[in-house]
N, CA, C and O atoms as a DFTB+ gen file, in Angstrom:
536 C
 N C O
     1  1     102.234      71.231     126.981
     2  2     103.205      72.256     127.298
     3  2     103.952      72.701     126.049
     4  3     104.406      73.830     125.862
     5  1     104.016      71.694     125.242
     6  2     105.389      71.945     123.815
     7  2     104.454      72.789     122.803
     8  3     104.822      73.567     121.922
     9  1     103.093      72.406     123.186
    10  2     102.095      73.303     121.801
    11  2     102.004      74.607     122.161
    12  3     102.254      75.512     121.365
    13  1     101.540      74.865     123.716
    14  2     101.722      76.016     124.361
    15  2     103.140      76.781     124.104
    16  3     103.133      77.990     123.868
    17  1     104.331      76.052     124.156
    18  2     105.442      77.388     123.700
    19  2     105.517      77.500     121.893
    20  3     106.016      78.354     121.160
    21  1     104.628      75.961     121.545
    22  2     104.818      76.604     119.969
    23  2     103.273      77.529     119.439
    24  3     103.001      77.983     118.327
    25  1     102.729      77.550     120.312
    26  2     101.652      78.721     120.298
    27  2     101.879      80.165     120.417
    28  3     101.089      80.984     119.949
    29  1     103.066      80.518     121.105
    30  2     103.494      81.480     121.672
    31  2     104.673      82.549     120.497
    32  3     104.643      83.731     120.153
    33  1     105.513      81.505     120.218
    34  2     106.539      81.821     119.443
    35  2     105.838      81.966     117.616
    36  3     106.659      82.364     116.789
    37  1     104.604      81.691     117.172
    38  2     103.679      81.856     116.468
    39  2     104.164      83.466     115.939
    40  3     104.142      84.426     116.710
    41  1     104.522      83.548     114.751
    42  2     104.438      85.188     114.561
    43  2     105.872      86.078     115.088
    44  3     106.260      87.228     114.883
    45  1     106.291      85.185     115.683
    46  2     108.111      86.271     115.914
    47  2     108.633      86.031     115.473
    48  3     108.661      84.927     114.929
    49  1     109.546      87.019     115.374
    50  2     111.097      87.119     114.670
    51  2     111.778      86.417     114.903
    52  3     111.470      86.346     116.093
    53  1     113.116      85.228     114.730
    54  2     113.744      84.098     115.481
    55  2     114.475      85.527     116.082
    56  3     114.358      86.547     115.402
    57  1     115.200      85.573     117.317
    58  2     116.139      86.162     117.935
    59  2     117.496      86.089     116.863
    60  3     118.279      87.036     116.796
    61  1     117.668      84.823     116.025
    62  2     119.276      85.404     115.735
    63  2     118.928      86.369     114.234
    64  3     119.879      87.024     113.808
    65  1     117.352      86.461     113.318
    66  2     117.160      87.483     112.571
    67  2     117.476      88.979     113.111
    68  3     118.164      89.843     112.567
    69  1     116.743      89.035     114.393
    70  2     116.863      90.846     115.165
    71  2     118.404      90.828     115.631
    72  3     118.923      91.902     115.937
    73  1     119.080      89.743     115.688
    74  2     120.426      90.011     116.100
    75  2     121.369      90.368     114.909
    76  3     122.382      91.013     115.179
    77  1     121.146      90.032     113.712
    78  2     121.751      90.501     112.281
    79  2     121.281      91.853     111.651
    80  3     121.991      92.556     110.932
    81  1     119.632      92.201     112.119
    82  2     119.309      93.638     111.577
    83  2     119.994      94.643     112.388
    84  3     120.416      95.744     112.035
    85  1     120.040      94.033     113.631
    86  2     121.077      94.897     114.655
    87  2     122.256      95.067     114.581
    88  3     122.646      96.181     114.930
    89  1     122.924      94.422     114.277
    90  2     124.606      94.476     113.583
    91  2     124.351      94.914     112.655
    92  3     124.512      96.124     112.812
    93  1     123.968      94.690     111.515
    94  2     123.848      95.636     110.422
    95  2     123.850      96.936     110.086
    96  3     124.385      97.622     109.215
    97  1     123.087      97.115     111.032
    98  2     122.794      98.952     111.602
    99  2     123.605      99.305     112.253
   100  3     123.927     100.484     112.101
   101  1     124.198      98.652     113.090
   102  2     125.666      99.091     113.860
   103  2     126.256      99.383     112.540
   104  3     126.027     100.513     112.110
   105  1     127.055      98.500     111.720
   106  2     127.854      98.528     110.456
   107  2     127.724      99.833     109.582
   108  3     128.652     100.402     109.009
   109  1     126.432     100.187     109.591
   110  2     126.050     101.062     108.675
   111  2     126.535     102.899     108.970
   112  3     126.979     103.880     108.374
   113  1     126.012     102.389     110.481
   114  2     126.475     103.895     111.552
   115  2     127.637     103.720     111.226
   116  3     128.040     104.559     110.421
   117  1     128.339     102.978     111.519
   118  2     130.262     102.826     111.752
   119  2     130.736     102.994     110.380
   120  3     131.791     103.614     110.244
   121  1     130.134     102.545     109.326
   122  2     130.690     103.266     107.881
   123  2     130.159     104.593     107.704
   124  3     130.910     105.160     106.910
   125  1     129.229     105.363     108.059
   126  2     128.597     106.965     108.353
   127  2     129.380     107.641     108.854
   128  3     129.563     108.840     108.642
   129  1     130.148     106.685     109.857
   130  2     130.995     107.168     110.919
   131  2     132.345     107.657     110.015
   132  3     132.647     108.839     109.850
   133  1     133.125     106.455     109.442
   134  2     134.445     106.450     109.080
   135  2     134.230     107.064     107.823
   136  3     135.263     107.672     107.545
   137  1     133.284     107.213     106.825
   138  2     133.553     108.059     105.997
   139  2     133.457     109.817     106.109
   140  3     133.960     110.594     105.298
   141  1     132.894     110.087     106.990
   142  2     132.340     110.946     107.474
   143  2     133.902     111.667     108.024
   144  3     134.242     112.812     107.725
   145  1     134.668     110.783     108.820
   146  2     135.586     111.419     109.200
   147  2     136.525     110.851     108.646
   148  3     137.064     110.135     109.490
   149  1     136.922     110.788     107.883
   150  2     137.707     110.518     106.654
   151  2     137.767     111.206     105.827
   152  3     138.815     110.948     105.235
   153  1     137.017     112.378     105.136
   154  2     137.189     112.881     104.416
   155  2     137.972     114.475     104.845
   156  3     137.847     115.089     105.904
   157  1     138.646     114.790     103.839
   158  2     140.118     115.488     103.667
   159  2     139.042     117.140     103.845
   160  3     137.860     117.265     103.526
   161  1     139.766     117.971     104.318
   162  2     140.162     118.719     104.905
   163  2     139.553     120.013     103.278
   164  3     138.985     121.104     103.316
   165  1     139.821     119.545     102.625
   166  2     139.210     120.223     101.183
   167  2     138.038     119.530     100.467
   168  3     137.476     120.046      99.501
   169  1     137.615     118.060     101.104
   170  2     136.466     117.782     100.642
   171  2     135.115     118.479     101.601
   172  3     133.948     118.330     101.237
   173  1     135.495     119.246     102.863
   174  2     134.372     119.827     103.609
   175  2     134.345     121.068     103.681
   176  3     133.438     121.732     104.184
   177  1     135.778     121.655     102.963
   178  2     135.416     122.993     102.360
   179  2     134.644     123.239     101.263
   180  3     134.172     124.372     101.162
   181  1     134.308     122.080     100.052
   182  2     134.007     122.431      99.042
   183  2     132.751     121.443      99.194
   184  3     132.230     121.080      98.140
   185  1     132.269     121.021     100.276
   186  2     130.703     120.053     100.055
   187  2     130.987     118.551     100.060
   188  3     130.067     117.761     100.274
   189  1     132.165     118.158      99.842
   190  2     132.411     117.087      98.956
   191  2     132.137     115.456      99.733
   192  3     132.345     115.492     100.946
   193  1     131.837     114.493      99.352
   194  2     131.616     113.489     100.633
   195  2     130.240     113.222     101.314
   196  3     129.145     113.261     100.753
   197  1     130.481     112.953     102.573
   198  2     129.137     112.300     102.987
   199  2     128.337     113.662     103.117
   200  3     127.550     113.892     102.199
   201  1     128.434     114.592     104.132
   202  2     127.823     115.795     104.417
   203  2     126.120     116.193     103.951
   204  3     125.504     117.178     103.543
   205  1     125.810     114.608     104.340
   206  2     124.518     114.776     104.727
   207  2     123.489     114.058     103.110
   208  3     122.307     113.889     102.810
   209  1     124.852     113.840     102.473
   210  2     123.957     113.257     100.805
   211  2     124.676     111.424     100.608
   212  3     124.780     110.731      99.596
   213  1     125.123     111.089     102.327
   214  2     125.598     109.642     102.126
   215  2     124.307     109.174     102.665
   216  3     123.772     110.107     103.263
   217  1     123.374     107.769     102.702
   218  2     122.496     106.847     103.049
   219  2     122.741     105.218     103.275
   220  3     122.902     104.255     102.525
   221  1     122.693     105.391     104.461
   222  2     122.816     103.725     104.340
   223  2     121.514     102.922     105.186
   224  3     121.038     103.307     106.254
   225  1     121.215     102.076     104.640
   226  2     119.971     101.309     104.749
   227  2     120.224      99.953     105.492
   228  3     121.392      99.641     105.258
   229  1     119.901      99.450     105.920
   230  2     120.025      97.896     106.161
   231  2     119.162      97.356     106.184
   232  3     118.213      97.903     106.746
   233  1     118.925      95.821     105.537
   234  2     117.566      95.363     105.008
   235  2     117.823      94.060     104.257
   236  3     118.891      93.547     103.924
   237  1     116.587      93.667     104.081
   238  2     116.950      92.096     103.562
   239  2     117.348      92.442     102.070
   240  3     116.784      93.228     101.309
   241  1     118.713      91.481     101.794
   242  2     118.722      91.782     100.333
   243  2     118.732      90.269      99.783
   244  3     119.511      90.105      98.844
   245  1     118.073      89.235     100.158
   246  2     117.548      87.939      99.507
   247  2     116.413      87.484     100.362
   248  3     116.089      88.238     101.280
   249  1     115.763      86.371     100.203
   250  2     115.139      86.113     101.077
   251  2     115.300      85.543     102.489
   252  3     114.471      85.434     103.392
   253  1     117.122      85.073     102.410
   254  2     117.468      84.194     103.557
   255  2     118.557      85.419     103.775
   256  3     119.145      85.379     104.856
   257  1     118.822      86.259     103.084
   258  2     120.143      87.162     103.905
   259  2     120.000      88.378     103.807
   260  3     119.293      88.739     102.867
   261  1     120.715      89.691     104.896
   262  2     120.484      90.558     104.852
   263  2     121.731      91.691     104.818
   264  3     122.868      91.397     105.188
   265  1     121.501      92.518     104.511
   266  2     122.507      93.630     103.984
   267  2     122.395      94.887     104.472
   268  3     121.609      95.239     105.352
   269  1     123.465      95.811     103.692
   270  2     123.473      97.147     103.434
   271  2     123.371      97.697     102.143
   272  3     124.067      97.319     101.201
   273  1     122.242      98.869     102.058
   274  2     121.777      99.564     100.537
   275  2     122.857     100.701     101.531
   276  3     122.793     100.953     102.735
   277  1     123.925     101.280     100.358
   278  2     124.446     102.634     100.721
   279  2     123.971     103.077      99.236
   280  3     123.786     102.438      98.200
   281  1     123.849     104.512      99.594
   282  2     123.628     105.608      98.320
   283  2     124.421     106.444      98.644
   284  3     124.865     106.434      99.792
   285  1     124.840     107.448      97.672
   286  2     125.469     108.455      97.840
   287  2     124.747     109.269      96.776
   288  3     124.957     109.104      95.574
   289  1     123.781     110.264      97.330
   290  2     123.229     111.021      96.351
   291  2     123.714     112.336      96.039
   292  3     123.135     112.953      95.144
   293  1     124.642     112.840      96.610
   294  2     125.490     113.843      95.308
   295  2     126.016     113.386      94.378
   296  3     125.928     114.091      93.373
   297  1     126.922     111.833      94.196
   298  2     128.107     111.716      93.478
   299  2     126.690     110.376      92.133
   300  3     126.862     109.842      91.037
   301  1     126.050     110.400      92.663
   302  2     124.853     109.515      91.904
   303  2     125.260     107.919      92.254
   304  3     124.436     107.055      91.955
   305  1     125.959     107.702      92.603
   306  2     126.036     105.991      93.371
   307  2     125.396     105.496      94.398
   308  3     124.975     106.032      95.423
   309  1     125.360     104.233      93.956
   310  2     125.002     102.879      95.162
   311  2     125.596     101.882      95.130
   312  3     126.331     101.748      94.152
   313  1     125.563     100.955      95.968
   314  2     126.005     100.055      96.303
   315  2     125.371      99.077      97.290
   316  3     124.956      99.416      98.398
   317  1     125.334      97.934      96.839
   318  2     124.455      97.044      97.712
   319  2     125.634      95.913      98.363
   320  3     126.293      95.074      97.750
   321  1     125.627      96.102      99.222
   322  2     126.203      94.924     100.241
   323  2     125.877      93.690     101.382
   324  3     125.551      93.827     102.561
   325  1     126.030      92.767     100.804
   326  2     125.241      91.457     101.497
   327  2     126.289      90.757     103.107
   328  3     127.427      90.293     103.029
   329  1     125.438      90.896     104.439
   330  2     126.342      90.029     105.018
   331  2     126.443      88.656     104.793
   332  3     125.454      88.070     104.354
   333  1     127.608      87.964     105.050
   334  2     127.573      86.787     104.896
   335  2     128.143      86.193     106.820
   336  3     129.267      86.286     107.315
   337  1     126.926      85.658     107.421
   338  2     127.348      85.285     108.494
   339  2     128.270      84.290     109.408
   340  3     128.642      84.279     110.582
   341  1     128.482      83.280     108.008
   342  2     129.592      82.352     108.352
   343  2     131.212      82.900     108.244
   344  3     132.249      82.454     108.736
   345  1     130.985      83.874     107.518
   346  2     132.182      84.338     107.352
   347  2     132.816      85.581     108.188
   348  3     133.988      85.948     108.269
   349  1     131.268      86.261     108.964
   350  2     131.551      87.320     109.503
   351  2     132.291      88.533     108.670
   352  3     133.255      89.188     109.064
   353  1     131.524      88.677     107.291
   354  2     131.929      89.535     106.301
   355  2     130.565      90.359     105.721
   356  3     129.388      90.004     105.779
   357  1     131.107      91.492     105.186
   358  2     130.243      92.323     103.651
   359  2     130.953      91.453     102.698
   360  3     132.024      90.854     102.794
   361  1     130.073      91.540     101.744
   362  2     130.228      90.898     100.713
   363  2     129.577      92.654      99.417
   364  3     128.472      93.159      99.618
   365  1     130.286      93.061      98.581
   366  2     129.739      93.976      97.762
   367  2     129.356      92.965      96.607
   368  3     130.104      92.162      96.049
   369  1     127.916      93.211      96.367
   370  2     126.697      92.607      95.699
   371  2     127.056      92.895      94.038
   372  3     127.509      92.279      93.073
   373  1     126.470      94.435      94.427
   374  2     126.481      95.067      93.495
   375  2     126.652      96.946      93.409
   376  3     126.183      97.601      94.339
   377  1     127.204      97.515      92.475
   378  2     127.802      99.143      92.540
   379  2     127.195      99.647      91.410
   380  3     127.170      98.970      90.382
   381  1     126.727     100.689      91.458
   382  2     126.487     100.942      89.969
   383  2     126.370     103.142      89.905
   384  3     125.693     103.665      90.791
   385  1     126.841     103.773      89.187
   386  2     126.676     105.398      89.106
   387  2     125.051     105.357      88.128
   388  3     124.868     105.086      86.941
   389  1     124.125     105.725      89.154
   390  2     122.910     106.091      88.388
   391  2     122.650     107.543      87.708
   392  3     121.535     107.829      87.272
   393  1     123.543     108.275      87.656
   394  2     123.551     109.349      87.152
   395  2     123.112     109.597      85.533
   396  3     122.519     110.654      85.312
   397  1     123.292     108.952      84.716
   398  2     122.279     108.595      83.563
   399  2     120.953     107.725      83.640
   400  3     120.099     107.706      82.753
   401  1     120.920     107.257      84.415
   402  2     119.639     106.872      84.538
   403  2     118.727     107.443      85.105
   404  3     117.681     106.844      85.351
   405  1     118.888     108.520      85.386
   406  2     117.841     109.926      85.918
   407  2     117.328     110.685      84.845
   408  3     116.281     111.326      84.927
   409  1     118.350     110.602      83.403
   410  2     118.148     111.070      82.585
   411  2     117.114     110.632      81.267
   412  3     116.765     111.230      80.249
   413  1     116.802     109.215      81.857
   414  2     116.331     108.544      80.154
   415  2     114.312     109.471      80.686
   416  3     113.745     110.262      81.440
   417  1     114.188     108.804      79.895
   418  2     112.326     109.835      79.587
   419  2     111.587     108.407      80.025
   420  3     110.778     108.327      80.950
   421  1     112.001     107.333      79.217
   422  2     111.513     106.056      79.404
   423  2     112.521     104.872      79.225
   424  3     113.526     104.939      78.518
   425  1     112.052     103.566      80.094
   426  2     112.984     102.875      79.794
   427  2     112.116     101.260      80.220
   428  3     111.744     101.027      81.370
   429  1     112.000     100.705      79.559
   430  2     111.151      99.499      80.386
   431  2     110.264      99.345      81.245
   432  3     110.197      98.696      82.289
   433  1     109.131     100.455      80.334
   434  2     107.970     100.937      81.419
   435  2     106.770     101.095      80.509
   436  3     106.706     101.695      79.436
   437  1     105.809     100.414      81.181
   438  2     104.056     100.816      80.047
   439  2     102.999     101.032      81.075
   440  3     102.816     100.349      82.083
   441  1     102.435     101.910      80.743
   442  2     102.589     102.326      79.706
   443  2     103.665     103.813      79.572
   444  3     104.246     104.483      80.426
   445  1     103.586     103.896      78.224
   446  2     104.850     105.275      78.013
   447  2     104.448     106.443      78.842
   448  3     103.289     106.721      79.149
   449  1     105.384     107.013      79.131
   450  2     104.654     108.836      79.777
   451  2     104.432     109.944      78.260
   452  3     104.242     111.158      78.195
   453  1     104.535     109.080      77.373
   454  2     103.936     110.233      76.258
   455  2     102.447     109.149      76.090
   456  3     101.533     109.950      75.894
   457  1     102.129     108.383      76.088
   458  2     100.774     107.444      76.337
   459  2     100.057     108.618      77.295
   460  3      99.191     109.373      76.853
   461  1     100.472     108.652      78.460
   462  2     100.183     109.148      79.906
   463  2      99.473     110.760      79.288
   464  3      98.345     111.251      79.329
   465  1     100.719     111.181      78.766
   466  2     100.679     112.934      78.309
   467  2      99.219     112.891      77.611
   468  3      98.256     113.343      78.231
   469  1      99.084     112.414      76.486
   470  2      98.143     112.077      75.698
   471  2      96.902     111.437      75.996
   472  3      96.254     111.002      75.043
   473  1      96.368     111.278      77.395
   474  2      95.690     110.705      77.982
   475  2      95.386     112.108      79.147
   476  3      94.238     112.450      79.430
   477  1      96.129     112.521      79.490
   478  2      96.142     113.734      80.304
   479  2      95.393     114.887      79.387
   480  3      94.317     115.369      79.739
   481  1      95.943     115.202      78.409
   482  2      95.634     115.730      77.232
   483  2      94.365     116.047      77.042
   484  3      93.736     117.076      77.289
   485  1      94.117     115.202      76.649
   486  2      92.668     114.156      76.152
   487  2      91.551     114.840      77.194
   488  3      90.529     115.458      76.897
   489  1      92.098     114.516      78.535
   490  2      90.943     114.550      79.822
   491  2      90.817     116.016      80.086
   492  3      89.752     116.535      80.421
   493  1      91.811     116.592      79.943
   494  2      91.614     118.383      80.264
   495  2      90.672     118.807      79.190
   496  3      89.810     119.644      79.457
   497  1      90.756     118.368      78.162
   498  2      89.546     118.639      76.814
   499  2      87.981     118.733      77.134
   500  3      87.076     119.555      76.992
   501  1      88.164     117.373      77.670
   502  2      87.017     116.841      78.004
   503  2      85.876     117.895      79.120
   504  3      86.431     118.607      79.958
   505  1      84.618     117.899      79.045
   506  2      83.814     118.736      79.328
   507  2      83.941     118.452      80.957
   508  3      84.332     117.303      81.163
   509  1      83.784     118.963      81.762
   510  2      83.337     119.020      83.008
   511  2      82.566     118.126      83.538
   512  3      82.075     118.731      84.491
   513  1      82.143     117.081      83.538
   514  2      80.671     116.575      83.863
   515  2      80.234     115.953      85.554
   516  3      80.909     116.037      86.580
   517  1      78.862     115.327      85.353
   518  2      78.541     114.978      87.070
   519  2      80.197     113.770      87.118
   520  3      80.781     113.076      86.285
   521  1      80.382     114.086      88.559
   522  2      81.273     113.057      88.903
   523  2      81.040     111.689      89.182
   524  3      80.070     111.359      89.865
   525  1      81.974     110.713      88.637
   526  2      81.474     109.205      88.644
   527  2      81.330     108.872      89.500
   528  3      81.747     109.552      90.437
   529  1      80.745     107.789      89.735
   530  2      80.399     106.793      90.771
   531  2      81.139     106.293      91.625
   532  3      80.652     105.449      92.377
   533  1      82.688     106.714      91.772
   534  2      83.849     106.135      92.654
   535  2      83.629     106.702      93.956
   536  3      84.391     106.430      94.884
């Protein structure tokens, strides 16, 4: 009988994991929510705020705990926020304005995109021929 229910339970989610992705997502709506209506009276005359460029995600952000990814893609921020369930808290992870980092060409990446260019380059040169074997 005990192999039979551990045959069964084989492959699922424990119930209190789907009960934290579910709060989470509540959390996420309810900050969508309060920033959303929170903002002033001249930030929705002029665009300003959530109005459709706020994101919030919920998702594992370790292997044993799970969170909220918010973005805000007008103002170029994120923010990663971890629940912590003993405490019945967010915890902010980490914040950072990616708005220069949209800008670099390369940055800790190989190969280079002038490698790439030059390889692109190269192949438009190159004659037409029968197509390979892929």
């Amino acid at each position: 009988m005990a192999e039979e229910i551990l045959r069964r339970q084989v492959g699922r989610t424990p119930p209190a994991q789907w009960l934290i992705a579910i709060s989470l997502s509540v959390i996420a709506v309810c900050l969508l929510v309060e920033v959303t209506a929170s903002r002033s009276q001249a930030d929705v005359e002029t665009g300003v705020g959530a109005g459709g460029s706020l994101f919030a995600v919920a998702g594992k952000v370790t292997s044993g705990s799970y969170g909220i990814y918010l973005v805000d893609a007008q103002k170029g921020t994120m923010c990663v926020y971890e629940w912590l369930p003993n405490v019945r808290k967010l915890r902010l992870m980490a914040g950072r304005n990616f708005t220069f980092d949209l800008r670099l060409d390369e940055y800790n990446t190989e190969p280079l995109p002038r490698e790439i260019k030059k390889l692109v380059e190269r192949s438009r040169r190159l004659p037409a021929g029968p197509a390979s074997g892929k």
